[in-house]
C-alpha positions as CSV (number, residue, x, y, z in Angstrom):
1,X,0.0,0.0,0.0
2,X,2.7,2.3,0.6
3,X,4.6,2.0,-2.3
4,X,1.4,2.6,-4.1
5,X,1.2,5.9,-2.2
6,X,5.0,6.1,-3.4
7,X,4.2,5.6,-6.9
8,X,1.1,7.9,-7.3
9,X,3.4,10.8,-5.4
10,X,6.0,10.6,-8.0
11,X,4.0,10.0,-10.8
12,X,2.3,13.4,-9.8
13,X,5.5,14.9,-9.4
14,X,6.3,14.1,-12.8
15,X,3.2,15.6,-14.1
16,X,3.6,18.9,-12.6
17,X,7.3,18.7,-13.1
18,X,6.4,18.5,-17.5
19,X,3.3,20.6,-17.2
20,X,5.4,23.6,-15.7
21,X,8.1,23.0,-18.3
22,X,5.8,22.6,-21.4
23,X,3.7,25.4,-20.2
24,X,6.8,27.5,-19.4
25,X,8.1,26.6,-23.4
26,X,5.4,27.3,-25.5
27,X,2.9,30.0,-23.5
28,X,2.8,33.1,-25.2
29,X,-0.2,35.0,-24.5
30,X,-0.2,37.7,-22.4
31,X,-2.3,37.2,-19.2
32,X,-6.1,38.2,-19.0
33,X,-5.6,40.6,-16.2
34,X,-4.1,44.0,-17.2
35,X,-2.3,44.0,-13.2
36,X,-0.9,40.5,-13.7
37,X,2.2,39.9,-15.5
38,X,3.1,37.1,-17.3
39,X,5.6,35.3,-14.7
40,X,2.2,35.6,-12.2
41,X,-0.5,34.4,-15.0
42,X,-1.4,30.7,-14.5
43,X,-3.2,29.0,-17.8
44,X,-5.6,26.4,-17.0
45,X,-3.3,23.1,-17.9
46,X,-1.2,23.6,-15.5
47,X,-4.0,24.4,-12.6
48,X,-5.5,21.0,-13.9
49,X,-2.0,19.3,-13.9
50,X,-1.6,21.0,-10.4
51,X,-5.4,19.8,-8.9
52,X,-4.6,16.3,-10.4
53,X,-1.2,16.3,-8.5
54,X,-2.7,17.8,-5.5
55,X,-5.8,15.2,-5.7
56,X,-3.5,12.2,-5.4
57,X,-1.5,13.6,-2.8
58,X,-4.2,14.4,-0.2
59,X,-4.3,11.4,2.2
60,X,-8.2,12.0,2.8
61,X,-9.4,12.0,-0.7
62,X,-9.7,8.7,-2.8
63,X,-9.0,10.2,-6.3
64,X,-9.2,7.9,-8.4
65,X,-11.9,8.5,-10.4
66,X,-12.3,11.9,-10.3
67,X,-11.5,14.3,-13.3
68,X,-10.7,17.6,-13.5
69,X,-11.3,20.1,-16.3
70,X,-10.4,23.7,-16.0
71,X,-11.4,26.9,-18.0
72,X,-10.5,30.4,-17.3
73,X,-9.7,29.6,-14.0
74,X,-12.9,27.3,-13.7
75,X,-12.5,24.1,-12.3
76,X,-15.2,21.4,-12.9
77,X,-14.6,18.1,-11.0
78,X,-16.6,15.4,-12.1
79,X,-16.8,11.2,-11.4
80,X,-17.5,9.4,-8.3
81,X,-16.1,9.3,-4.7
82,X,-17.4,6.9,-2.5
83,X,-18.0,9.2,0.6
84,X,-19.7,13.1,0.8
85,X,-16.3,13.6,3.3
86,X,-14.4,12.8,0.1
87,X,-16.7,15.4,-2.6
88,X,-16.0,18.1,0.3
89,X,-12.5,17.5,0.6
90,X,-11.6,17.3,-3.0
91,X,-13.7,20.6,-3.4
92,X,-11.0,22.0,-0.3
93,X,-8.1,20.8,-2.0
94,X,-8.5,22.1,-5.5
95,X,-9.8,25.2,-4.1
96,X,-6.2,25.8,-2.6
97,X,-4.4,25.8,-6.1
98,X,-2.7,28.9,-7.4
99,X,-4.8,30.1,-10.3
100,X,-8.2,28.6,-9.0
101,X,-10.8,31.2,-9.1
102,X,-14.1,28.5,-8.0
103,X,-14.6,25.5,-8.0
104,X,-18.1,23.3,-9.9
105,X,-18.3,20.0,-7.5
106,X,-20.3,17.4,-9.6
107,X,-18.8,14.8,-8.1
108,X,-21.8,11.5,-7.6
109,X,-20.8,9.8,-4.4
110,X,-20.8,6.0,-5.2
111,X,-20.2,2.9,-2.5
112,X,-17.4,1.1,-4.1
């Protein structure tokens, strides 16, 4: 079990490690807010990357089949949990990444 725990942690890592570089390569839009420069201006693959990342991470959510979409700063989280303690606390933990401006829970809890 732990090296499961091991595994996903890397693996998100990884995915935040290439979605920071790819974004950081090929971005060139100015940001939408006049006050916000372009080092501050997050796009929304990398707050999905970063949600996903953050999802897999948190020890009280069970993640596995939620997915996250993001637009303008929008994220939608949709799939199943098995508990209402995990929809709320994947709603608190996506709400805490940089670039997140609300979150649309439609998460169905499901008994696995």
């Amino acid at each position: 079990m732990k090296t499961i725990q091991l595994l996903k942690t890397a693996g998100s890592i990884a995915c935040v490690a290439f979605a920071l570089n790819a974004t950081a390569q090929t971005t060139t839009a100015a940001p939408s807010s006049s006050s916000e420069t372009i080092g501050e201006h997050v796009d929304d693959g990398t707050i999905t990357t970063k949600a996903k990342a953050d999802l897999l991470a948190a020890k009280n959510v069970k993640s596995t089949h939620i997915h996250v979409k993001t637009r303008q700063g929008v994220v939608w989280l949709t799939g199943s949990v098995p508990s209402a303690d995990d929809k709320s606390a994947a709603e608190e933990v996506v709400k805490d990444v940089k670039g997140v401006s609300s979150v649309k829970n439609h998460l169905k809890v499901a008994a696995e």
